[in-house]
C-alpha positions in Angstrom: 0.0 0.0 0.0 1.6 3.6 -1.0 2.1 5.8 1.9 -1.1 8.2 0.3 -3.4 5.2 0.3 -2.2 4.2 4.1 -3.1 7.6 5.3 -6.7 7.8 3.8 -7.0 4.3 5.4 -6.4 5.6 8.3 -8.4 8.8 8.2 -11.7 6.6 7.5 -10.7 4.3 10.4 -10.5 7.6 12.7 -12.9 9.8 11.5 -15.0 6.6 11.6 -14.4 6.2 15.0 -15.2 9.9 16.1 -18.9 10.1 14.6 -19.4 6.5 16.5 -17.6 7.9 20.2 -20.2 10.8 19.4 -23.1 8.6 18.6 -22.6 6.7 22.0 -22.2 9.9 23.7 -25.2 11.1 22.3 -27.1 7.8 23.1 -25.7 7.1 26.6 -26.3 11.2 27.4 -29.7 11.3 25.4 -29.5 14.4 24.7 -30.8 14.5 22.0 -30.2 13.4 18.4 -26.7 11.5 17.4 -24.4 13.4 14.2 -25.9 10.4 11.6 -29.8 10.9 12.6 -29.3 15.2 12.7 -27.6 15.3 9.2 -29.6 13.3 7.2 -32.6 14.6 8.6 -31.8 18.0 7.9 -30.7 16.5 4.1 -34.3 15.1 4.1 -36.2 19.0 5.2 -33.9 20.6 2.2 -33.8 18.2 -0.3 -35.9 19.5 -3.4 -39.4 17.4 -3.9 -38.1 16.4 -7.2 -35.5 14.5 -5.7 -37.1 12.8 -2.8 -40.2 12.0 -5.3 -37.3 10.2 -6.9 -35.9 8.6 -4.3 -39.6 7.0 -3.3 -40.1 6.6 -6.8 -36.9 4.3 -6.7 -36.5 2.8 -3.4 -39.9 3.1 -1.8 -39.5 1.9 1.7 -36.3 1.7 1.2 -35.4 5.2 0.8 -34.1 5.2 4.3 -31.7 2.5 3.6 -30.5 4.2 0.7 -30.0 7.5 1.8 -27.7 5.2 5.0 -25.5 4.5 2.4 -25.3 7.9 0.6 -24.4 9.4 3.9 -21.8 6.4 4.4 -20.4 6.9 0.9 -19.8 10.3 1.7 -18.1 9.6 4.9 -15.5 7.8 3.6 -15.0 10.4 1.0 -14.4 12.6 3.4 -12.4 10.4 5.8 -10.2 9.7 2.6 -9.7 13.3 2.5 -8.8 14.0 5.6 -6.3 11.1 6.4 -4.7 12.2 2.7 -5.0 16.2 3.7 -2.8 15.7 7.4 -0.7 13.2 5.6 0.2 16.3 3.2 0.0 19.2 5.6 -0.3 19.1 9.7 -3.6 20.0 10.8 -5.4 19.9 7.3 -6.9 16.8 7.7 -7.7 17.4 11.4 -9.8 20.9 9.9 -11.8 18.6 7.3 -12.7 16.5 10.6 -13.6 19.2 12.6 -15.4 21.0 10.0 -17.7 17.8 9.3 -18.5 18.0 13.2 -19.7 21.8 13.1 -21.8 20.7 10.2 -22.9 17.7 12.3 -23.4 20.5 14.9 -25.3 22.7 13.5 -28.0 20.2 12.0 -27.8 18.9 16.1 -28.6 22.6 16.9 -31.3 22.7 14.6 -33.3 19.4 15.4 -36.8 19.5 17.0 -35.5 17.4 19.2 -32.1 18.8 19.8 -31.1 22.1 20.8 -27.7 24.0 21.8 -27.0 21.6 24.8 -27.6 18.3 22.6 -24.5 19.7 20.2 -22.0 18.3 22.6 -21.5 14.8 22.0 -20.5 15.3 18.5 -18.2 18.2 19.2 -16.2 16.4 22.0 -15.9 13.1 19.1 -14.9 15.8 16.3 -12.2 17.4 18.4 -11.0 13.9 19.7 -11.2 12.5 16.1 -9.4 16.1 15.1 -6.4 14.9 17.8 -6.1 11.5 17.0 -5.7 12.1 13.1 -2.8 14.4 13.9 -1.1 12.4 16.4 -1.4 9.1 14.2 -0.2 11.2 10.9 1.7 14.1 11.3 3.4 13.3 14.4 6.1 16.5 15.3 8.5 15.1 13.8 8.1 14.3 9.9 7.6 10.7 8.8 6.6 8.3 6.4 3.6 6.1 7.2 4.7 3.4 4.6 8.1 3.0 5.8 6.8 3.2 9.0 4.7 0.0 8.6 7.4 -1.7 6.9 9.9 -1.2 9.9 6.9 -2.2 12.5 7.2 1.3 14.3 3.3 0.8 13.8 1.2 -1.7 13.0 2.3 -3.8 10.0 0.2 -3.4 6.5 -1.4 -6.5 7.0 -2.8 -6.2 10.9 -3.4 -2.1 9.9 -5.7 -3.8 7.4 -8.0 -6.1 9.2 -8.1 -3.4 11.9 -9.0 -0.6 10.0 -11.6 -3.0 8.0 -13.5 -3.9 11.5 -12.9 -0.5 12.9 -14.0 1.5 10.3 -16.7 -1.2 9.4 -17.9 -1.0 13.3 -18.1 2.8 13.0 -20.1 3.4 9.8 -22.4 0.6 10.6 -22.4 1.3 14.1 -23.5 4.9 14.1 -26.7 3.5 12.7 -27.1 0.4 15.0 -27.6 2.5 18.3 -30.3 4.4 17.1 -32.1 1.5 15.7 -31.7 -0.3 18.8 -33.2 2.0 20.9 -36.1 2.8 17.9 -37.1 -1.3 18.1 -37.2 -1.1 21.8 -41.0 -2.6 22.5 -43.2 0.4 23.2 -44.3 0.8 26.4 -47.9 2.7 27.9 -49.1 4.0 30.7 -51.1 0.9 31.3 -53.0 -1.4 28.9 -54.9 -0.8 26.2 -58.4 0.3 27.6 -61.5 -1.8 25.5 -63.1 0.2 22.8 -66.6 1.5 23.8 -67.4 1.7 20.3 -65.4 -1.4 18.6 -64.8 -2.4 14.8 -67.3 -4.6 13.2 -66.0 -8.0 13.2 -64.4 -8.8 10.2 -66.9 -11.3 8.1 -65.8 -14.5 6.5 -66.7 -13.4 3.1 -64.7 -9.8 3.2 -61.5 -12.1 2.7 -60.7 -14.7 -0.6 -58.5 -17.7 -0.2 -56.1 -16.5 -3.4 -52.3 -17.6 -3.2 -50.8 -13.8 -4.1 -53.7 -11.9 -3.0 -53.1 -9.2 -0.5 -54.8 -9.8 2.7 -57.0 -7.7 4.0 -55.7 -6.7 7.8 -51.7 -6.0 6.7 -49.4 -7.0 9.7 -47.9 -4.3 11.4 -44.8 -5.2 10.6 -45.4 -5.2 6.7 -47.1 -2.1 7.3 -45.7 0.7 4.2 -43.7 3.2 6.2 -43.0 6.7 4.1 -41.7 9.6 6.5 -39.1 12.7 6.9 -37.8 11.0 9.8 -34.3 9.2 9.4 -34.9 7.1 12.4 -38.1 6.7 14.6 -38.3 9.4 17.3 -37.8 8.5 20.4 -41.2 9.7 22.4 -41.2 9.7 26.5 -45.2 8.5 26.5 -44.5 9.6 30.8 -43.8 13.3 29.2 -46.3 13.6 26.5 -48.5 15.9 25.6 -50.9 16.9 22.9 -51.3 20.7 22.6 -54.6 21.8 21.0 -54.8 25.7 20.0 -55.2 28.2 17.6 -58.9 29.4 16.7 -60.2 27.8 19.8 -62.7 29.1 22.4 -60.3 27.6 24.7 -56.4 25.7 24.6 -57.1 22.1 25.7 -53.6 20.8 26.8 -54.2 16.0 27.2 -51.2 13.8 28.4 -51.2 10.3 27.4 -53.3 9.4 30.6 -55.8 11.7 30.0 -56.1 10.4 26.4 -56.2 6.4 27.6 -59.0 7.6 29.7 -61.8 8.8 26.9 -64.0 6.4 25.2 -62.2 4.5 22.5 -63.3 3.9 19.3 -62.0 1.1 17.4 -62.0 1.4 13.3 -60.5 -0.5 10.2 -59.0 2.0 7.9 -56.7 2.0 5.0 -53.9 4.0 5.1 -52.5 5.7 1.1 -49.5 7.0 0.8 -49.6 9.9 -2.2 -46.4 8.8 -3.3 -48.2 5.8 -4.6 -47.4 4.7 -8.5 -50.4 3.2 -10.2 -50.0 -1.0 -8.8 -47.8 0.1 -6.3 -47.7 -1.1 -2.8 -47.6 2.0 -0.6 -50.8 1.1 1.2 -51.9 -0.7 4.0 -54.8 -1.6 5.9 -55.4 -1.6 10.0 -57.6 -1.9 12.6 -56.9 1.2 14.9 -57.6 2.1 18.2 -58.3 6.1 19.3 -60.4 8.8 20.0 -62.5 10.7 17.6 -60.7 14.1 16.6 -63.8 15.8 16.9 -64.3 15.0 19.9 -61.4 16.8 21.0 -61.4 19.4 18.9 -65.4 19.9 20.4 -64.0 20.5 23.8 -61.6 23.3 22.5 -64.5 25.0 20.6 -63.6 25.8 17.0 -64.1 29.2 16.0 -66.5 30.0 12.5 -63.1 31.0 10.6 -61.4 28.1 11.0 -61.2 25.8 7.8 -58.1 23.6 8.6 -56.4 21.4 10.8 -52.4 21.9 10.9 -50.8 18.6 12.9 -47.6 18.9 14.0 -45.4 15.9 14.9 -42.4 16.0 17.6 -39.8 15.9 15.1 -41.1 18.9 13.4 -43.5 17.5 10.7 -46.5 19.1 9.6 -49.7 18.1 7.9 -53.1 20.3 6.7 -55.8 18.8 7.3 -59.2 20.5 5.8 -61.3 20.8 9.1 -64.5 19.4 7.8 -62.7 15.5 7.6 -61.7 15.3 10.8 -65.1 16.8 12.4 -67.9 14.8 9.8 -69.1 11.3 10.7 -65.6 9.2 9.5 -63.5 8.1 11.6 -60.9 10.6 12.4 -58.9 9.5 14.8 -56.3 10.3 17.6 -54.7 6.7 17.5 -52.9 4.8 19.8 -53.5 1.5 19.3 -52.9 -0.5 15.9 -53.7 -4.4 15.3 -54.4 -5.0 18.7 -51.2 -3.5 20.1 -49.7 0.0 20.7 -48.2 1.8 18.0 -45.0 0.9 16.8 -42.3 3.3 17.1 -41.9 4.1 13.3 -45.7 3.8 12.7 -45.9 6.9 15.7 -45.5 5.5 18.7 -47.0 6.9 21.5 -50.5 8.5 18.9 -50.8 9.7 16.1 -53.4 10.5 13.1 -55.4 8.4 11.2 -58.1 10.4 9.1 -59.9 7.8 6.2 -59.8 9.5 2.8 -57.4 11.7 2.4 -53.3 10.7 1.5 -51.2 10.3 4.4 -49.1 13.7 4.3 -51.7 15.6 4.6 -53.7 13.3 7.5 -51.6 11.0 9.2 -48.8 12.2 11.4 -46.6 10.1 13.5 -45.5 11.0 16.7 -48.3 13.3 17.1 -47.7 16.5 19.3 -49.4 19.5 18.5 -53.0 20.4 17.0 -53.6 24.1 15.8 -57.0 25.2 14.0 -56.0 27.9 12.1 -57.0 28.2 8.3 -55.5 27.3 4.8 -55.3 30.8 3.6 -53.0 31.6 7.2 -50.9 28.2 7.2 -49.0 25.5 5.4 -47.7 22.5 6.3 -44.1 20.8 5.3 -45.3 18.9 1.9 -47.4 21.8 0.7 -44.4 24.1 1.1 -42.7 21.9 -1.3 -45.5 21.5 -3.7 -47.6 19.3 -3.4 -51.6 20.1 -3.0 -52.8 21.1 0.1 -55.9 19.1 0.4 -55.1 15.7 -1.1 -58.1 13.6 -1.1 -57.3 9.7 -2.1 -58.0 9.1 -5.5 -59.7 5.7 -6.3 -57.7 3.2 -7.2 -57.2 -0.4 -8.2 -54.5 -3.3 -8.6 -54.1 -6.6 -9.7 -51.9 -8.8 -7.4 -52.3 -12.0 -9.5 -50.8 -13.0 -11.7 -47.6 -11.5 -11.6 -46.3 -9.1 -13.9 -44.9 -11.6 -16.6 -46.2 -14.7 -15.3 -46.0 -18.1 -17.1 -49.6 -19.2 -17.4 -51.1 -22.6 -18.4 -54.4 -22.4 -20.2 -57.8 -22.8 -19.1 -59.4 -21.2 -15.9 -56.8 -18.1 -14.5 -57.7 -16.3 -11.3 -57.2 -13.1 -11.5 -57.2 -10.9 -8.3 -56.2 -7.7 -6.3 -57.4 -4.9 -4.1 -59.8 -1.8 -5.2 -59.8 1.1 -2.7 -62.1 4.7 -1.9 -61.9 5.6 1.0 -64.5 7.1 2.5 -66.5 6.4 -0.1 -66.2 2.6 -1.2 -65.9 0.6 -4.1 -69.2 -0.5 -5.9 -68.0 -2.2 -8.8 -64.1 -3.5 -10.2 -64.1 -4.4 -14.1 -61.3 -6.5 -15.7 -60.6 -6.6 -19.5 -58.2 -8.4 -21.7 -56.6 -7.4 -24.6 -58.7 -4.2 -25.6 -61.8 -6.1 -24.9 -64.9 -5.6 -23.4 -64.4 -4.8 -19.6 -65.9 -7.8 -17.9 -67.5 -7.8 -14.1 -65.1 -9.1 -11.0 -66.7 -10.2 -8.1 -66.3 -7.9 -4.8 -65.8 -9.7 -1.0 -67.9 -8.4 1.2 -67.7 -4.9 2.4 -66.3 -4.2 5.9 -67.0 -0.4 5.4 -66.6 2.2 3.2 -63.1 3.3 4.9 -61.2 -0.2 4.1 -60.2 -1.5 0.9 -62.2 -4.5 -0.7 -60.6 -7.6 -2.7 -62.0 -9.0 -5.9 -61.8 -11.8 -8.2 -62.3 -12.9 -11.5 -62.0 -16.5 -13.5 -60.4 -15.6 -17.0 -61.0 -18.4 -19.5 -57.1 -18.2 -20.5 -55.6 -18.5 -24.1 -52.5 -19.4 -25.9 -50.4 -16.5 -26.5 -49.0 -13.2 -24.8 -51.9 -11.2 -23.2 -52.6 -7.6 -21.2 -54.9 -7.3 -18.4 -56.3 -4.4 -16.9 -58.3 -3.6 -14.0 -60.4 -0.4 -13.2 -63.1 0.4 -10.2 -65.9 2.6 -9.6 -67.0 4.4 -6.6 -69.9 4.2 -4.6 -70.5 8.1 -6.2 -70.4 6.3 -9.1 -67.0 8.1 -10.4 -65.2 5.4 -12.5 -61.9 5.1 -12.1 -59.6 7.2 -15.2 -57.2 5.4 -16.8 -55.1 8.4 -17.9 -52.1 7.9 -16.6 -50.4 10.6 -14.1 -47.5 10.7 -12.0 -47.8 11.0 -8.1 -47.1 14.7 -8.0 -49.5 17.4 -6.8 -52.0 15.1 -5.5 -51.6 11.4 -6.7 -51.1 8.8 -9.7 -53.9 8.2 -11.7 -54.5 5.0 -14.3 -55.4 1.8 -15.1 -53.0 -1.2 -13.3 -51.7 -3.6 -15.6 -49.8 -6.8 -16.2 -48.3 -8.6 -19.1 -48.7 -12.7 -19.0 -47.7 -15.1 -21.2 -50.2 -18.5 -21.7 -48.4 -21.8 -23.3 
């Protein structure tokens, strides 16, 4: 190894080890946010919506994952340039670490959750990353790392190696680990559950098809889409909560966690859409949720004549509009803390958050729910408004087949052909299938559990030789029939017909 590749080894292997002594810090201090989390959140709030549409569009539920690995990518540029930059010059490298800590810093300063005295853990691992680099390469008296190595002064090339691989390996990966330790920590209430005074219907044996590759209709928590601005799950004391309620209001109502476990619950199966949703796609879910009506609380506070919208606001800064009629009608709007049974997840809001049927999740369904303020839309705008998306977003209905698979190998004969049609808030009355151009031809519906949920369907297709398109649409319970002009996601959803090639031999 030359003496310049030796020296950028060694400034990932320290500067790697200075963002995980600050991530430690951080965690053992909680204090607030570690350097990782801070950055990449405050990469996510400035990032143009053209890009992160891109990034969804891309990775989907895996945009967080990718974005880990931009930020570790960059790292090691960095930490490449820094072990090079002290090699060449004393202190150089040491300023590029430093400087990558007030940056760190800054975005640490800037956090919801952090603050000035939360900036602390990642100076203290900058300046003792800063130290170390110069010690190790530009020792007072000039030498020459690759001799060095050769004549054992230091470690030898080959023990440098495997060091620096697990070090530096421990400290990219690492930074990550301790935050999603603590964000998979089981969730923890007050006390149990309470029963819902008004619970979900049960779900009826004929709402559900027995299809291999159909969706099913309660999705598993865990399988549940997540698509956020948070890097990693916040980290909610449910003994410290507080929902704030405020704005044009007779009167502020101020309800911890116990005061919220203690209304009347109402239990509700909802699906959940995510507005970042390509025609087929997968970024929806369906729950049975456990809260209390919104309008119930927002009753007690008293909302004034000029209110017209609801602005949510999450403790890691989010912000959603909600138009004030959807969460004070007859749906189920709710202030949730219960999902499947169970308290919310950490990354799906743990301790409440919002659930509000019909309308796209950025504009209804914040995690990690802190803060509600009627105000109005011509006075206030919320975080994905500001980067342009429309402020209202009602869910557009939609359809999708789930089987068969795009490109499926098909005998002929009798095919099932199945997926999911959703409307929420207003339910599906009809799904139509056709082949080829043809005729659209009636699917069968399962049996409604309400109009909030999405419904499966199902239709036999007499199969034939030869390479064939299907497409599905649905119409509404309004009777709107679904368009099959094709839009992207951006201002306020995809529009279009779902479809799948198959071949039949």
């Amino acid at each position: 190894m030359s003496a310049r590749g030796g020296a950028g080894l060694l400034g990932v292997v320290v500067t790697g080890g200075a963002v995980l002594l600050a991530e430690i810090l951080a965690a053992l201090a909680g204090s607030g946010p570690g350097p990782v989390e801070a950055v990449a959140e405050r990469f996510i709030d400035h990032t143009p919506a053209w890009l992160k549409d891109l990034a969804i569009a891309a990775f989907g539920t895996w945009d967080k994952l990718a974005l880990s690995v931009g930020i570790a990518v960059v790292m090691t540029l960095l930490a490449v340039l820094a072990g090079r930059s002290e090699y060449r010059r004393r202190w150089a490298g040491a300023a590029v670490v430093l400087g990558q800590g007030l940056v760190a810093a800054l975005a640490i300063f800037t956090h919801p959750q952090g603050g000035l005295s939360a900036t602390w853990p990642v100076l203290v691992g900058s300046v003792v990353g800063a130290l170390v680099l110069s010690a190790v390469l530009a020792p007072p008296e000039r030498w020459d790392p690759g001799r060095a190595m050769a004549d054992r002064r230091v470690l030898d090339r080959r023990s440098l190696l495997i060091g620096a691989g697990v070090l530096g390996a421990a400290a990219l990966v690492g930074a990550g680990v301790t935050r999603v330790v603590q964000a998979r920590r089981p969730p923890t209430l007050p006390r149990a559950l309470p029963s819902p005074a008004t619970p979900a219907r049960p779900v009826p044996a004929g709402a559900t098809f027995d299809v291999r590759g159909l969706t099913p209709f309660r999705t598993p928590n865990a399988d549940f889409y997540r698509i956020d601005t948070a890097f990693f799950a916040p980290q909610v004391d449910a003994a410290s909560w507080e929902l704030r309620v405020h704005g044009l209001v007779d009167q502020e109502v101020r309800m911890t966690l116990e005061d919220l476990l203690e209304e009347p619950m109402t239990e509700a199966w909802v699906t959940l859409a995510c507005v970042s949703n390509e025609v087929g796609g997968d970024l929806v879910g369906n729950a049975r949720w456990l809260g209390i009506p919104v309008r119930d609380v927002l009753s007690r506070a008293g909302v004034q004549e000029a209110a017209d919208m609801v602005l949510s606001r999450s403790t890691d800064g989010f912000s959603a509009s909600t138009p004030l009629a959807a969460m004070t009608d007859d749906r189920n709007a709710l202030i949730a803390v219960g999902m499947n049974g169970e308290p919310l997840p950490p990354e799906h809001g743990y301790p409440v958050r919002l659930v509000v049927p019909g309308l796209y999740g950025y504009v209804s369904a914040t995690k990690w729910l802190a803060e509600l303020e009627v105000t109005r839309f011509a006075d206030a705008s919320a975080y994905w408004t500001d980067r342009g998306w429309s402020e209202r977003g009602p869910v557009k209905i939609s359809s999708r087949i789930d089987t068969p698979a795009e490109g499926a190998d098909l005998a002929p004969g009798e095919v099932v052909v199945a997926g999911m049609a959703w409307n929420q808030h207003t339910g599906i009355a009809e799904v139509e299938v056709r082949v080829d151009d043809g005729e659209w031809l009636p699917a069968r519906l399962a049996e409604d559990v309400n109009v909030d949920t999405w419904t499966q369907w199902l239709m036999v297709w007499d199969a034939t030789p030869g390479e064939h398109r299907l497409q599905v649409r649905a119409t509404g319970r309004d009777g709107e029939i679904q368009t099959g002009e094709r839009t992207g996601v951006v201002p306020d959803g995809a529009t279009g017909w779902h479809e799948v090639r198959v071949i039949v031999a």
